[in-house]
Structure formats: C-alpha cells, structure tokens
C-alpha positions, 0 to 999 in steps of 0.5 A, a space after each residue: 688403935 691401942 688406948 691403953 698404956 700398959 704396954 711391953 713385956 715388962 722387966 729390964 730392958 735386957 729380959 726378953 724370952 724370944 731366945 732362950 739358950 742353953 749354958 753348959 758346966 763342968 759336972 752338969 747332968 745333961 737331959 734331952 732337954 738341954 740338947 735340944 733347947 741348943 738346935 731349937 735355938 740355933 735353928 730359931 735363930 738361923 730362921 729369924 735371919 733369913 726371913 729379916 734380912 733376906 726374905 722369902 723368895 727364890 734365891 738361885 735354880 729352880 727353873 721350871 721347863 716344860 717336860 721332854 715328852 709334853 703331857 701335864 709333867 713339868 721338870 723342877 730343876 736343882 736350887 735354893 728358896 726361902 720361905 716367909 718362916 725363913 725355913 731352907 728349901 732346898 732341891 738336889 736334883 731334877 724334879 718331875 712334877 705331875 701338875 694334872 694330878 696336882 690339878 685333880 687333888 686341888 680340885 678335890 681337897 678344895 669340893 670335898 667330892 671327885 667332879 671326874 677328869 680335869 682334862 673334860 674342862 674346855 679353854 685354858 687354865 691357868 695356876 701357880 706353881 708352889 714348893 713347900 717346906 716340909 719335915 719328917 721325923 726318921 731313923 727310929 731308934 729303941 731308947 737305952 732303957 728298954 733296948 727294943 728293936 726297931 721297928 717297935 712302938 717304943 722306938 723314937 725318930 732320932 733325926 729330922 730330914 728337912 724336904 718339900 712337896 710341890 702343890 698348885 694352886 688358883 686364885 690369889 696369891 699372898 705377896 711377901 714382899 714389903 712394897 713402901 707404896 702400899 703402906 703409905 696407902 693404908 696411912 692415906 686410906 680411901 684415896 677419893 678423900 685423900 685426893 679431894 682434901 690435898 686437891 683444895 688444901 693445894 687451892 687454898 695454898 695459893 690464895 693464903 698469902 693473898 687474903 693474908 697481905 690482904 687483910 694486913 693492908 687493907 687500906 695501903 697501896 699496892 706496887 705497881 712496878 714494870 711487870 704489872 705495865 708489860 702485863 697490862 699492855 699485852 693483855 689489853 692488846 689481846 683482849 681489843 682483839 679477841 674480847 668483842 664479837 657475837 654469842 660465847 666463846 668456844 671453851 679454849 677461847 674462854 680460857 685465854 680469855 679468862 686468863 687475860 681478864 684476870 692479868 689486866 684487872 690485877 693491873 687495873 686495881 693496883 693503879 685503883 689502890 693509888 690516890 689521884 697523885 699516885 695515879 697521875 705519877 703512874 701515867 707520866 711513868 706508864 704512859 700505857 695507863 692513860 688508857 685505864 678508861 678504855 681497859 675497863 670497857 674492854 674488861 666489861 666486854 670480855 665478861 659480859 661474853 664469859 658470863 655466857 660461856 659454857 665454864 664446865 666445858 672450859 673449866 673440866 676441873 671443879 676447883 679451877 671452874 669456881 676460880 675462873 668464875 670468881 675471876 669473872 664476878 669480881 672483875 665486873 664488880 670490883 673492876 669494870 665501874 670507871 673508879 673501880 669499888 672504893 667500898 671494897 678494899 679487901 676484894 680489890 686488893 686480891 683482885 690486884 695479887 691475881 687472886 680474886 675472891 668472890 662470894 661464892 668462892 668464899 663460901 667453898 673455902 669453908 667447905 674446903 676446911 671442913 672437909 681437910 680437918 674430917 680427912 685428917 681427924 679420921 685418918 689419925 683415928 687409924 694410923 699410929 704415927 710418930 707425930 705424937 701430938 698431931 691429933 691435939 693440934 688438928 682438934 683445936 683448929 678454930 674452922 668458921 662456920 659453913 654459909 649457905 649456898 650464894 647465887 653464882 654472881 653474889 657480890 656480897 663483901 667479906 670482912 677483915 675478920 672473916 678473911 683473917 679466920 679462913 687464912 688462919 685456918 688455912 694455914 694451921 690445916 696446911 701444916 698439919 696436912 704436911 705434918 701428917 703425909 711427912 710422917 706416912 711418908 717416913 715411915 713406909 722406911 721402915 719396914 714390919 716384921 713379916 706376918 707370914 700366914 703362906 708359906 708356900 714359895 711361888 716358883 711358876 706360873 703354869 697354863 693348862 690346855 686339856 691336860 697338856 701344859 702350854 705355858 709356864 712363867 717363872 719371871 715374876 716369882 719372889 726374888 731374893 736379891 744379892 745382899 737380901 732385902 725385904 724391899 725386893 724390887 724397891 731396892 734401887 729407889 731405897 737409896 734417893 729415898 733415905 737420902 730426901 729423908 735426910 731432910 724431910 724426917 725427923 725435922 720441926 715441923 714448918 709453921 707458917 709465917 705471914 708476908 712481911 712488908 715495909 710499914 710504910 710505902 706501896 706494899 710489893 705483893 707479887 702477882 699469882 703466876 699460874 692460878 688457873 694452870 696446873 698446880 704442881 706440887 715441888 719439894 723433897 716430901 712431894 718427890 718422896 710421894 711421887 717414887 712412893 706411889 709411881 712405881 717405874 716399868 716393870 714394878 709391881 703398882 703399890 695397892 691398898 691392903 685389901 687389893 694386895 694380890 700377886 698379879 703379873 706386870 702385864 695385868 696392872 698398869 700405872 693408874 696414876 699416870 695413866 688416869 692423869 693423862 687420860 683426864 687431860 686428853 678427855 678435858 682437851 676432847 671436851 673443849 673442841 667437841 664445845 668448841 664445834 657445838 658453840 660454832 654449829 649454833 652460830 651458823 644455825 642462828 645465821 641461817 635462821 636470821 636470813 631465813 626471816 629476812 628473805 620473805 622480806 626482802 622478796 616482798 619488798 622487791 614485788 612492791 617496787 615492781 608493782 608500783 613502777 609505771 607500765 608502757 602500752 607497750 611491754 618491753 621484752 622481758 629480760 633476765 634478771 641482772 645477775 648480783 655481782 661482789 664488786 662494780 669494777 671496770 671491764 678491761 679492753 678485750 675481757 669475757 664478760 
C-alpha cells in the first residue's frame, strides 16, 4: 500500500507524454524521424483501443478442425484475434498445423535437451493451441547516399509485415479477460476469515436492537399484545405434548423444542415486566395467561430434556448452537421460578424480545468484536479503497475487553454498561463492515487497464493420442463480444449491476439509529422472528455480492488472484452454492444418524431394565410355588396358563 504522497507525473493536467504526435509546416525539413514518430503514433494509438475497448480474444474464424487425413495435423481456418497489446492477428487462408512437431519443440525448448519421439508417451495429452503476433522487417532497400544494390550490409528494410506463428503449450494459462468476481475476492482475502467475521457480524445484527432497547428500559414494561397470546397459547399446546417423556430428545425434536421453548419464555417475560395490576389486567384480556404457573412447569421440563441433549448433532452450526444454548440456561434461570428473576431486569427483557442473552453467549460476543475489527484493520492494510476514512473510524472503535472462558450454564448477570459497550460496538463494526464490502463491491465496476505478460491468443484445446489428435475444443477460448467489452461473459450482469450501484455507491454511509419508544407507557418491542433459522442476508449490496460471487451456468467461477488459471466450465464447479447445499444435507444426515442412535440407546437401556428384573420376577414365582400347601396326593401336573393382553368374555361358538 503506497504511504508516500508524491504522486502523478507532475506538470498541468494536460501535459502527459503517453502520446506524442508530430505537427507538420510549411518549409519544415522532414527526417525519418518525424515520419516515423506518425506510424508509431497512429499505431500506438489503434492498440491502445482495441486492448481498452475490445480486449484480447477471437473476434471471428478461426476454427480449429481436425485435418482431412488424421495424424498430429490440424487445419487453422481463415479469421481475426486480438491480443492482450491489442496487436491484429490476422489469418488469410487455411492453415495446416503440425501440432506433433510443436509438441517436440515445446518439449525441448522447455528440457534444453531431445528426450526422443513424443509419439512413445503412453495415455493421452492434453495442450493449448495459441497464434501469436509476430513482425518481420522486409524489402531492403540501399539508402539514397550510398545507392548499393540489395542485398548489401548497407541496404535497410523498408516495410514491416505484420504475420504470426502458431505454438502449444501445457499447463496453466493466463485469463485476460476482467472477472468482477475475482477482484472483489482479492478485496475480501482469505475467505475462511472473511466468512467467519460477516457470519457473527450478521449473529450480532440480530440482537443489537434488543440489548439496545434493553439497556434503554431496563425497568420499563414490555407490551404484550395478541401476537405474544397466539404464540403463547400454540407453544404451550406444543410443549404439554411433546416436552415430557424419558432420556433426550432425537436432534430434529430438539430443535422444535428448543423453538418453542424460546416462543413461550418471551411471552412469559413480558407478563413478568408488568406489575400485579398489569398482570391481573392481562389475565381478564388473555384469559390463556391463567395458566402462566403451568407454562413454567412445562418450560422447566422441556429444559431439564434439552439439558441432556445432544446440541452439536442439533445445532451443526457453532453460532446457532451457542444461541440455542443460551435459550436454554436463561429460560431455566430467568423463567422457570414461579415469579421469574426480578434480580434481572436486563436479561428478562431479551428474553421477553426473543433474544436470550446468556453468560456464556456474552462472552463469545466480545470475541466476535475482536475478531470483525482484526478482519477489517488487516484487510484495509491491503486494499486502496475509496473510503478514505475507513481506517480511522475502525482504529477508534472502543471494543471491551475479552473475559474468560464461563461454564456452559453460568447465570452470572450483565450490567446496563457492559450491555451498552457491546451494542455500541456492534453497531460501529456493523457499519464499517457495510462501508467496507459496499466500497469492494463498487469498485470491481470498474475495470483495470490490462497487464498484459501473454500475449499469445488461446484458439483450442487439443488431446493427443500417440501422435494422432483425437480431440480439439475451441468453446471456451477468449471471446471478443459484438460492441467490445473487457467484461466478456459478465457482460449481461453488468447492467443489473450499475443499476443497484445506483443506489448502494456513492452514498453517505448509514449510521445506526437506536430503537425510539414512546417515554412513557409499555415499550412495544417486537419479537425475534427466525432467531434460530437461517440468517439471510436482503438488500441491493447483498444482491451486488451475490451476482459478484455466484456466477450463473456456463460462467467461469470468480477466483482469487493465485487460483487465476484458464480452466474449462466442466473442470469448476459453483463451490458456493454447492458447499451450501452440501452443509445442509450433511447437517440433516447428522440429526437422523443422532436421532437413530438416541432411539437404539433407548431400546438398549429397555432390554437391560427387563433383564434385571426377570431373575426377579422368576425368583419370586418359585417362592409362591414352594410355599403353597402340597396334597398326598399330586395333581396332574398342567401346562402353564398361557398369559393373555385382555380377560374379555368368550363369544358363543368361538376357538378358544
């Protein structure tokens, strides 16, 4: 990153010496050097378009077939190409290309020594066919001054044919072409880091109005209105049904479970925020709230079962497993006594919003603040961004102080300044986090001036079998595009991509605005919809990310800078997608494996109760025979009687 600040090539803003053209007048003594700075400048001039505005690529022709007879020969067919110096290739006629003796000069320009016939190698091979622009200086002609015939050492080439040479190449090849994808991942840099910093700055979105509304009343009632009693009455109805029962429950109950757990402890609290008149008047509204006693025995049972249950099989996701979890801990604390925790003001108020914030939880909060603004701090080390004062504003962001590791099922309370510090924090790295991906966004709009190290033009792929060419791909060579554009095959997104830059760049940045509540009366606070499902990212930046970074059928997958090679639309694949597809079905695959495994243990603690009481039940039995009184006289002995489900009454004519 450039510190100094002498930069430019000084002077007026007109002076520049990339062109320099000559000026003719009346009388002037003309030189070779005043007609030749014209074509140098007319030529420099026509490259400097076609490698700005049409890039390198094919522009028409120039099929590659395979050659009438077979063999290592390929046929080359008339057309037109540009190359990344925006030099014209041009090919006349058919051309017949003998890609074995390519092969073997590759081969040993590349080993410095001749390792014999390539036709020797076994299995198949595989190169890149390339034309390449090329110049040669002919018609010598013997200068005026010393009229020598030609040839002589003294003659000089009067004209420069412009031609090219075909050559093949293995291995990885350069792509000219600008992919907005690839840029906006050299901004985000390692994208483990750049995942894990959005992921909890996402996690702390959706509890930053709470813990603010939180710390603003602390001792102020909660509305509860006909939403919070429809939720109360179907999680209570749920929870009677499902919440008692023996040993843990199977991953997919848990989360359900956990669901409604978290659904009727927020109704519960915010009846506990009212006072015994409030309360009294919620009942005669609600008639459902009489039975707030029995909701707290049920919430006490479902979380004595979700104490024992297995959450990582439950809850795959870290993030979500930590929230479940608090769910759990501040509902059994907060909750479950029968007048709640009147000792915790803060914490039944986030309970009440549907965001419980436990101990443990707040401790992984700070983390999370530490890790965003170490994401951000390094990443603006690297990128030159148009948020000038970015930097500044994420140095001076005042993150508390990590705490150590709690115990899983701490209680230990938070204060009103604590919860103030964490959700000021939150929300100053939440909008620098949106400052920074808006600006990296943006600018991938904008494309660089090529840095052209290849010149050479990719016209096929061709397979080798021996010596004979088997197969030859021209569809997915560099393409120059009616109109030209540097974007190639991100040209039909460009369009919805200027347009939500419309309203996503070039804007003040949002600043964060604190829930605003009437000063007197309940507070109406919301309730967290969706806490514990997916968190999905809405908006125009996050649709500008998603058309950056999800390329459609047939694109070339963005990549990072030290990944950029030409590969084929067959040997890539969309990896964000296909990882987030694949996530879910292993996370659904790991709850039913839990799910069996948590029934097996069932049965096996089943079959080994009746194992331990059968030697009882048999002993038993002989101690009733033996103490029964014996006749002279022994009855026949008869079979057992057989032990029947049900005594019920014989009908007339019926099989015994």
């Amino acid at each position: 990153m450039r510190t100094d600040c002498e930069c430019g090539c000084g002077g007026e803003a007109t002076v520049t010496s990339a062109f320099v053209r000559p000026r003719f007048f009346a009388g002037q003594l003309l030189t070779e050097d005043d007609l030749g700075l014209l074509v140098d400048y007319m030529t420099a001039k026509s490259r400097l378009h076609n490698r700005s505005l049409f890039g390198p690529g094919v522009v028409c022709g120039l099929g590659v077939t395979c050659a009438p007879c077979g063999g290592g020969t390929v046929e080359v067919h008339p057309g037109h190409a540009l190359d990344c110096a925006g030099n014209d290739i041009v090919v006349s006629c058919t051309e017949r290309v003998d890609v074995r003796a390519m092969v073997q000069e590759q081969r040993i320009s590349a080993l410095g020594v001749d390792c014999g016939d390539p036709c020797e190698d076994d299995g198949s091979r595989r190169y890149g066919l390339f034309v390449r622009y090329r110049e040669l200086s002919v018609e010598p002609v013997a200068p005026y001054a010393t009229e020598e015939p030609c040839p002589s050492p003294g003659c000089v080439p009067s004209r420069i044919q412009e031609g090219f040479r075909f050559l093949v190449k293995c291995g990885e090849f350069e792509d000219h072409r600008h992919n907005p994808g690839s840029r906006l991942l050299a901004s985000l840099g390692n994208l483990a880091r750049a995942d894990q910093a959005r992921s909890r700055d996402l996690r702390l979105g959706r509890y930053l109005d709470s813990m603010s509304a939180a710390a603003l009343a602390s001792g102020r009632t909660f509305r509860f209105d006909a939403a919070d009693a429809k939720r109360y009455a179907a999680s209570l109805a749920w929870l009677r049904q499902n919440a008692p029962g023996e040993g843990p429950p199977p991953p997919p109950t848990a989360r359900e479970m956990t669901e409604h757990v978290r659904a009727l402890a927020s109704a519960v609290a915010r009846h506990d925020t009212y006072d015994e008149p409030g309360q009294e008047q919620l009942r005669k509204d609600y008639p459902d709230l009489a039975s707030v006693r029995e909701a707290r025995q049920v919430l006490g049972t479902a979380c004595d079962r979700l104490g024992g249950a297995d959450m990582e099989a439950a809850w795959p996701d870290p993030l979500h497993r930590s929230v479940a979890r608090a769910v759990v801990t501040e509902t059994a604390a907060r909750i479950v006594p029968e007048r709640g925790d009147p000792d915790a003001p803060l914490e039944v108020r986030l309970v009440a919003q549907g965001t419980p914030l436990s101990h443990a939880l707040q401790v992984e909060f700070r983390a999370d603040l530490g890790l965003i603004r170490e994401w951000l701090l390094g990443r603006l080390e690297h990128e030159a961004l148009a948020e000038c004062a970015l930097r500044r504003d994420v140095a001076r962001i005042d993150v508390p102080p990590l705490l150590p590791p709690p115990r899983t099922d701490s209680v230990e309370r938070v204060s009103i300044a604590d919860l103030q510090r964490i959700a000021e924090a939150a929300a100053a790295l939440s909008g620098a986090v949106r400052r920074f991906l808006t600006d990296a966004a943006c600018a991938t709009l904008n494309p660089p001036c090529p840095d052209c190290t290849d010149t050479d033009v990719l016209l096929a792929y061709v397979e080798l079998d021996g010596c004979d060419v088997v197969r030859i791909c021209s569809a997915t060579r560099e393409q120059v595009l009616p109109g030209g554009s540097q974007y190639g095959e991100w040209l039909p997104k460009l369009y919805r991509l200027r347009e939500l830059a419309e309203r996503v760049c070039c804007k003040p940045p949002e600043t964060y605005r604190k829930p605003a509540f009437a000063t007197e009366g309940p507070v109406p606070r919301p309730y967290a919809e969706g806490l514990l499902g997916d968190w999905q990212r809405t908006g125009d930046l996050e649709e500008m990310l998603t058309l950056l970074l999800t390329p459609a059928p047939g694109e070339t997958p963005p990549k990072a800078l030290h990944e950029q090679v030409y590969t084929t639309p067959g040997e890539v694949t969309d990896s964000l997608r296909e990882l987030a597809r694949l996530r879910t079905q292993v996370a659904d695959l790991t709850a039913s494996l839990e799910g069996l495994r948590a029934q097996l243990g069932s049965a096996q603690t089943e079959v080994s109760r009746m194992r331990e009481e059968l030697p009882v039940q048999l002993g038993s039995r002989l101690e009733q025979l033996e103490s029964a009184p014996h006749s002279e006289e022994p009855e026949p002995s008869k079979p057992p009687a057989r032990r029947t489900r049900s005594a019920r009454p014989r009908k007339p004519g019926e099989t015994p």
